[in-house]
C-alpha positions in Angstrom: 11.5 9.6 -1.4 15.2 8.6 -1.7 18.4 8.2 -0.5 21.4 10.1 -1.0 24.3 8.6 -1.0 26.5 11.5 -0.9 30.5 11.2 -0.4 29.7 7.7 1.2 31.9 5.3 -0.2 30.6 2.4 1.1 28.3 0.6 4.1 28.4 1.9 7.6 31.5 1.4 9.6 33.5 1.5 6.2 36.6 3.8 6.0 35.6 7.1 3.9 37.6 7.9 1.2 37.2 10.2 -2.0 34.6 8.2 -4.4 34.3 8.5 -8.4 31.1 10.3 -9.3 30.2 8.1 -11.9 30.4 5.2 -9.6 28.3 7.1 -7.0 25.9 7.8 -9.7 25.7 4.4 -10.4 25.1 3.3 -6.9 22.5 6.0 -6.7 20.9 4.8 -9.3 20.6 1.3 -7.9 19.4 2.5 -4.7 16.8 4.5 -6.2 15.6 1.8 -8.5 15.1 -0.6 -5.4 13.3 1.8 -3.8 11.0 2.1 -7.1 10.7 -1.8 -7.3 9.6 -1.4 -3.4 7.3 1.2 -4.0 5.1 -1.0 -7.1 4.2 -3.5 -4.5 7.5 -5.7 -4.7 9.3 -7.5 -1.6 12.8 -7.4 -1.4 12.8 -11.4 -1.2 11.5 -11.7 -5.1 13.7 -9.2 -6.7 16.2 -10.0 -8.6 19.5 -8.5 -9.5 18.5 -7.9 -13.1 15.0 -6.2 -12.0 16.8 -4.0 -10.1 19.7 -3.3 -12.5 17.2 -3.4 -15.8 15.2 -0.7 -13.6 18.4 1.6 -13.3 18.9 1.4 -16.6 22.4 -0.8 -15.7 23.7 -3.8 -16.6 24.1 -7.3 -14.0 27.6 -6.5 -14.3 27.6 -3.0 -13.1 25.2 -3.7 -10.1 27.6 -6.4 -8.8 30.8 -3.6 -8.8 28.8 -2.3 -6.5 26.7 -4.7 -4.4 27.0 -8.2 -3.5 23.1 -8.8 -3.8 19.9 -7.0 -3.0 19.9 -7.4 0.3 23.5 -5.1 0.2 21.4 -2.3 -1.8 19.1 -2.3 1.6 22.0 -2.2 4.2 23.6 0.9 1.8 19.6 2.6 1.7 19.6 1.8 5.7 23.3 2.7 7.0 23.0 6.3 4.9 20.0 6.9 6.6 20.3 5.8 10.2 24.2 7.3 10.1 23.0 10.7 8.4 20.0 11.1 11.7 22.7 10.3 14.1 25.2 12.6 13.0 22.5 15.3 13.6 22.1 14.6 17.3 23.5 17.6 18.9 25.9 16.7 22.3 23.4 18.4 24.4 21.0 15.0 23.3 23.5 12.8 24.7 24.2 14.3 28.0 22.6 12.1 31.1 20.8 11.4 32.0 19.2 10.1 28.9 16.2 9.1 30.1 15.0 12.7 30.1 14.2 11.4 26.1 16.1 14.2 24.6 17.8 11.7 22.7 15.5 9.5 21.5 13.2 12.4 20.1 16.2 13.7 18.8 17.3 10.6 16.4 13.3 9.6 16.0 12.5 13.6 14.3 15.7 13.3 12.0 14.6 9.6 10.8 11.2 11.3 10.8 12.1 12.9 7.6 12.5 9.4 6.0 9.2 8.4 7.0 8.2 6.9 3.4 11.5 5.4 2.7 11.6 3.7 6.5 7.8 2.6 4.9 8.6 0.5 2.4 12.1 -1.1 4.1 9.6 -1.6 7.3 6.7 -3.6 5.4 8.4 -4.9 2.6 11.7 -6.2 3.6 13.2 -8.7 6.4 14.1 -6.4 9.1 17.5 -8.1 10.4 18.5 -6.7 6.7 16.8 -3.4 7.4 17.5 -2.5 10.6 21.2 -3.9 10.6 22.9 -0.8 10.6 21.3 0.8 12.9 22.8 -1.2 15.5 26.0 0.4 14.2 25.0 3.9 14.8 23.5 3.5 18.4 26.8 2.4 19.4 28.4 5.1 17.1 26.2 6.9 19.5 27.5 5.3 22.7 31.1 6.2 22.1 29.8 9.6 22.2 28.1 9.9 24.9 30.6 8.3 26.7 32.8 11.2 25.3 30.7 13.8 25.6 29.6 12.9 29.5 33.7 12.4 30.5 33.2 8.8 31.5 36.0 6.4 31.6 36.2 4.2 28.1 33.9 1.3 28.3 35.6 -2.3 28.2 34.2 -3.9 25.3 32.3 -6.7 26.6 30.1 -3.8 28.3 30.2 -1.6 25.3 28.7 -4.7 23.2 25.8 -5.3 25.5 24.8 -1.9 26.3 24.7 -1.1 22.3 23.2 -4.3 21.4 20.2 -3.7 24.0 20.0 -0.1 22.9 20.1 -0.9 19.8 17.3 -3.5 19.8 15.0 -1.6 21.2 15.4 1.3 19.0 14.8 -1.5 16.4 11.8 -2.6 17.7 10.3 0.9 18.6 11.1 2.0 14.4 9.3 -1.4 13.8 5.9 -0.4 15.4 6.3 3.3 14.6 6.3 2.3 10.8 3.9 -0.8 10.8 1.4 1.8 13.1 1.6 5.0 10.3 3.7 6.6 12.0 0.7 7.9 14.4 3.0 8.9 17.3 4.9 11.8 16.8 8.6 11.4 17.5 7.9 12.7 20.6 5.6 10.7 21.8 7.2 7.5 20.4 10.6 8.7 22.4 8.9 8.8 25.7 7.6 5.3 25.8 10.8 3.9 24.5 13.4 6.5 26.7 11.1 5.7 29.4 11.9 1.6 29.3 14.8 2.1 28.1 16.5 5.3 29.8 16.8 4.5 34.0 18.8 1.2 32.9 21.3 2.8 30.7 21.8 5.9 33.0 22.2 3.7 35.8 25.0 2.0 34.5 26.7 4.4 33.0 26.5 6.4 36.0 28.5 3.7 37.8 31.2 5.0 35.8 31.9 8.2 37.2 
């Protein structure tokens, strides 16, 4: 169970840019020590910044050149996560129409892999701090298949709902499939949600051709 952090030099959305290893060791470090902390039992609302950074072996100092507070450690655990399962969706996922639920089952078997670490975020912190960034990747995702389909740019007032509904309901759907054991397969958990949420979104991006 983990995260790895990578080249990423910060949250989701975040211009890349070439990243210290020391620091990313660090960061790694704090990460992993949350996830520890989780792991014993704690929730994310009682830990402190010293637990966490007494865990890594850090000082208070070193976790804030990193992270604003606890709840930034989660969002950096999350984004990595969620942005590493997206990038692995192939173009033929996102080609419509979607609710065939090529594309769900593809970005439910890559988070699949993170089972345990989507656990312990899932039960054992709020999931508005959780899930966050995974509204940023769905509409990561969006751009793309808008791309990858040759549909005419999205004006942004559309782009923003059809993300935001997309992306809730992805959020909802990793929400029961952790908090139920992860019973489904990805599969099966990708049908029930493509299958609400599929005809909608290929209907109105289908006015766009």
């Amino acid at each position: 169970m983990g995260v790895d952090l990578g080249a990423s030099s910060g949250l989701m959305g975040t211009a890349e840019k070439p990243v210290d290893r020391r620091i990313l060791r660090s960061r790694q470090k704090l990460c992993d020590a949350l996830l520890d902390e989780l792991k014993d039992g704690q929730q994310l609302e009682v830990l402190s910044v010293s637990t966490i950074a007494a865990r890594a072996g850090l000082t208070r100092k070193t976790f804030y050149a990193h992270f604003h507070s606890p709840d930034n450690v989660v969002r950096q655990i999350a984004a990595n996560m969620f942005q590493r399962a997206v990038s692995q969706v192939e173009n033929d996922a996102l080609t419509l129409p979607v609710a065939d639920s090529r594309l769900g089952i593809s970005i439910l078997s890559h988070l699949a892999d993170d089972m345990e670490t989507i656990a312990l975020l899932a039960t054992r912190c709020p999931s508005a701090v959780f899930l966050e960034p995974a509204g940023e990747a769905i509409a990561e995702l969006l751009d793309r298949i808008v791309s990858v389909n040759a549909l005419p740019p999205l004006d942004a007032h559309v782009h923003e709902y059809i993300a935001q509904i997309i992306g809730g309901a992805f959020r909802g759907a990793i929400i029961v499939w952790a908090e139920r054991g992860f019973k489904e397969t990805p599969e099966a958990a990708a049908k029930i949600l493509m299958t609400l949420l599929g005809p909608g979104t290929d209907a109105l991006l289908n006015q766009r051709r």
